[in-house]
C-alpha positions in Angstrom: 7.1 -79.4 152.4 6.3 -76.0 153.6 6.6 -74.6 150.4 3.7 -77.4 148.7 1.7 -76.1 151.5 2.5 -72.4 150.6 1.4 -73.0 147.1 -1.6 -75.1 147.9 -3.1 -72.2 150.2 -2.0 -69.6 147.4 -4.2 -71.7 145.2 -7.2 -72.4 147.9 -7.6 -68.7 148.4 -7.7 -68.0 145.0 -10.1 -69.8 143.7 -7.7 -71.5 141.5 -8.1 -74.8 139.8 -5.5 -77.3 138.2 -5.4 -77.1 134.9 -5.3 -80.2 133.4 -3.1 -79.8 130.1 -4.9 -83.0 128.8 -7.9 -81.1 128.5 -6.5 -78.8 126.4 -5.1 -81.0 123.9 -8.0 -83.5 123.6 -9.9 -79.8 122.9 -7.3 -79.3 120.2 -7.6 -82.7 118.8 -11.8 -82.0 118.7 -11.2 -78.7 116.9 -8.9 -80.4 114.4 -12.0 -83.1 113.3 -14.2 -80.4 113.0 -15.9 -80.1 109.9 -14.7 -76.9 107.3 -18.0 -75.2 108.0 -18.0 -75.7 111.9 -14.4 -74.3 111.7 -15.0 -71.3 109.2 -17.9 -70.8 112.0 -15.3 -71.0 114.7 -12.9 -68.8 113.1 -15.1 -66.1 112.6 -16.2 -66.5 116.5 -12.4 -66.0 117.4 -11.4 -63.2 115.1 -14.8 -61.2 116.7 -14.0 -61.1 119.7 -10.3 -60.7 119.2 -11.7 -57.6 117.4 -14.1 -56.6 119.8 -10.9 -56.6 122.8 -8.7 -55.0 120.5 -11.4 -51.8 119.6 -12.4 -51.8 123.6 -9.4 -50.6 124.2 -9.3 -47.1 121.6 -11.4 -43.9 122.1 -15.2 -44.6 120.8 -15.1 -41.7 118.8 -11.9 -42.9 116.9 -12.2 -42.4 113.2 -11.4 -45.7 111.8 -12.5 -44.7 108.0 -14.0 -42.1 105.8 -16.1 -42.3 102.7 -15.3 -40.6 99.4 -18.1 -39.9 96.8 -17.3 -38.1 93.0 -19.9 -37.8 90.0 -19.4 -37.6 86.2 -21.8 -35.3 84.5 -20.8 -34.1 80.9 -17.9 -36.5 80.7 -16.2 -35.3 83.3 -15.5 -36.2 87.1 -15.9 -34.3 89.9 -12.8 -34.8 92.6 -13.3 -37.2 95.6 -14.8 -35.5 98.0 -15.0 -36.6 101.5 -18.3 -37.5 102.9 -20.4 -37.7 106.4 -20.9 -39.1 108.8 -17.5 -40.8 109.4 -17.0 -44.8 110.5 -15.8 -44.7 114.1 -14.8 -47.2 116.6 -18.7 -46.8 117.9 -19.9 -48.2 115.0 -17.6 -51.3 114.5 -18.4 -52.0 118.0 -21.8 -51.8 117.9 -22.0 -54.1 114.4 -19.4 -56.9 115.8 -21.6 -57.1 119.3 -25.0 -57.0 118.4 -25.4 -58.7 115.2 -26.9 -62.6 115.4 -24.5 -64.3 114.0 -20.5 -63.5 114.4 -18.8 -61.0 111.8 -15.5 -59.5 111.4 -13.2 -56.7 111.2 -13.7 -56.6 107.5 -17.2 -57.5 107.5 -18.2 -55.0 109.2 -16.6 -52.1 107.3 -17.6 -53.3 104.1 -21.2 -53.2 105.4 -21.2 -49.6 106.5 -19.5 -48.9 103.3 -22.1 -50.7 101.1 -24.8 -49.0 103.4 -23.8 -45.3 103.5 -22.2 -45.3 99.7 -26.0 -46.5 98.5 -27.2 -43.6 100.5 -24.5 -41.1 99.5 -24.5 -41.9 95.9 -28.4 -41.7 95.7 -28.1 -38.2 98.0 -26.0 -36.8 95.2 -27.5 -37.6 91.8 -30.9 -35.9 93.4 -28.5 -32.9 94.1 -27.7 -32.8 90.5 -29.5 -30.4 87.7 -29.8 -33.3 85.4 -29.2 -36.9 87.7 -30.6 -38.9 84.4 -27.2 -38.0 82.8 -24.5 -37.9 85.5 -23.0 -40.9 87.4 -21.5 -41.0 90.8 -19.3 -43.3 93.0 -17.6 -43.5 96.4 -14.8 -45.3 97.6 -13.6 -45.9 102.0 -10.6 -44.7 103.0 -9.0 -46.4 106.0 -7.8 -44.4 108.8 -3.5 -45.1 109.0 -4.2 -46.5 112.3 -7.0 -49.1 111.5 -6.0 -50.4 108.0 -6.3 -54.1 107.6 -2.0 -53.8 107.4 -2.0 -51.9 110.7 -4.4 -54.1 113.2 -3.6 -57.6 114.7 -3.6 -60.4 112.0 -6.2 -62.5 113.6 -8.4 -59.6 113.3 -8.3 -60.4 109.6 -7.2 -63.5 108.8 -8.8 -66.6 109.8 -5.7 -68.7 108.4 -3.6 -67.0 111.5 -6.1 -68.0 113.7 -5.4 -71.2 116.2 -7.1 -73.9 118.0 -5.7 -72.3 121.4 -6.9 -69.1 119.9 -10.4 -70.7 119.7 -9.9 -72.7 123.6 -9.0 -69.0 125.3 -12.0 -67.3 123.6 -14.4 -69.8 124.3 -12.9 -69.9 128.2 -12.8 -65.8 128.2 -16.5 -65.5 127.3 -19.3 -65.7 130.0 -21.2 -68.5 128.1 -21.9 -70.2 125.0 -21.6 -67.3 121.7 -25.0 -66.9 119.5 -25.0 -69.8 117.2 -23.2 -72.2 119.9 -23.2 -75.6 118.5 -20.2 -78.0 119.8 -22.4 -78.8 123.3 -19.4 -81.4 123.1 -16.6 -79.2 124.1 -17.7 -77.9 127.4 -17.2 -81.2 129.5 -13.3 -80.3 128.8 -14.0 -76.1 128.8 -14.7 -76.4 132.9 -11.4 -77.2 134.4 -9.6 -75.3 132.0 -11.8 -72.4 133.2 -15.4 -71.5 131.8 -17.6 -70.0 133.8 -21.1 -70.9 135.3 -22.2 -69.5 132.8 -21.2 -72.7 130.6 -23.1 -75.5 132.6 -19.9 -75.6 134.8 -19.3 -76.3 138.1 -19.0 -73.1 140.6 -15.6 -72.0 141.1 -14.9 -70.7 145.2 -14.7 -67.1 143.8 -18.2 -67.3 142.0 -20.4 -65.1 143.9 -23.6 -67.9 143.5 -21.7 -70.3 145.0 -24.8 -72.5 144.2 -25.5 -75.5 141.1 -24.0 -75.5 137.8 -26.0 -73.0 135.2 -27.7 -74.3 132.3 -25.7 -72.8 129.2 -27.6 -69.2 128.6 -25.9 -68.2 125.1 -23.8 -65.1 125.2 -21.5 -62.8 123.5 -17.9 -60.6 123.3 -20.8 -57.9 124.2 -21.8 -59.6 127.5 -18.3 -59.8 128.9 -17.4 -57.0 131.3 
């Protein structure tokens, strides 16, 4: 008897509720009729902010990649040559937090890449003597440490990603992600969790302490 009381005040002074493990697996059940699009869209959600914990935690001015830019000009090419400015963990950051709608790892890169090769290609057939009969290309070159092969596999791959992947992003995010559209789910987010921030209940550790919060929108960018 003592001991229930022990662990009921543990649980009162923290703030703690009782998770209810049916609310979990009627979340999982909802995932699994969700249709292929609303998935892919969930997914890519996940792997984000998967990505954007993982990079948090490395040096912003971490080279993740490089680009490498050659020309041809009288049937020969020129060796690779490596080019500037370099992809850090900065940029990746700022790409997977502020863009509308929810990319990835990959996506990210191979924007930069398709960005700065336009500009870098362009840059050196106007250095040339003759630009109208040379070609050029560049190719990225992933840092060892931030390959594809190197980071966590739900960075990458949505196929590794789970429902209970989905539930503890959704649960570790202030409120709703950009784009939110399963208003359904958070009835069964709350007691596994979710913040005000959702349209839940106040927990006894929230600092308003007052009514539930209409559902703002938010992002991997807006979490502390």
């Amino acid at each position: 008897m003592n001991h229930r009381c022990g662990v009921l005040l543990v649980m009162l002074a923290c703030g703690c509720s009782i998770v209810d493990p049916s609310d979990r697996d009627e979340l999982r059940d909802r995932i699994a009729m969700m249709s292929p699009d609303d998935t892919s869209f969930a997914k890519r959600w996940t792997m984000n902010t998967k990505a954007v914990d993982w990079l948090r935690r490395k040096p912003p001015g971490d080279q993740m990649g490089k680009l490498q830019c050659r020309y041809q000009a009288g049937g020969h090419w020129s060796n690779w040559a490596d080019q500037e400015p370099t992809y850090i963990v900065f940029d990746m950051l700022e790409c997977l937090l502020k863009r509308p709608f929810a990319v990835t790892y990959i996506l990210c890169k191979e924007e930069w890449e398709a960005w700065q090769s336009q500009i870098r290609k362009t840059d050196l057939l106007n250095s040339l003597p003759v630009p109208g009969g040379a070609s050029a290309e560049c190719r990225f070159v992933w840092d060892f440490r931030y390959e594809p092969e190197k980071v966590p596999i739900k960075l990458i791959d949505p196929d590794a990603v789970t429902p209970d992947d989905m539930i503890d992003a959704m649960i570790g995010l202030p409120a709703p992600p950009p784009g939110w559209m399963f208003p359904e789910l958070v009835p069964l987010l709350c007691p596994l969790g979710a913040g005000p921030g959702w349209g839940c209940p106040p927990r006894p550790t929230d600092p308003t302490g007052g009514e539930p919060t209409e559902p703002t929108g938010g992002g991997p960018g807006d979490r502390p």
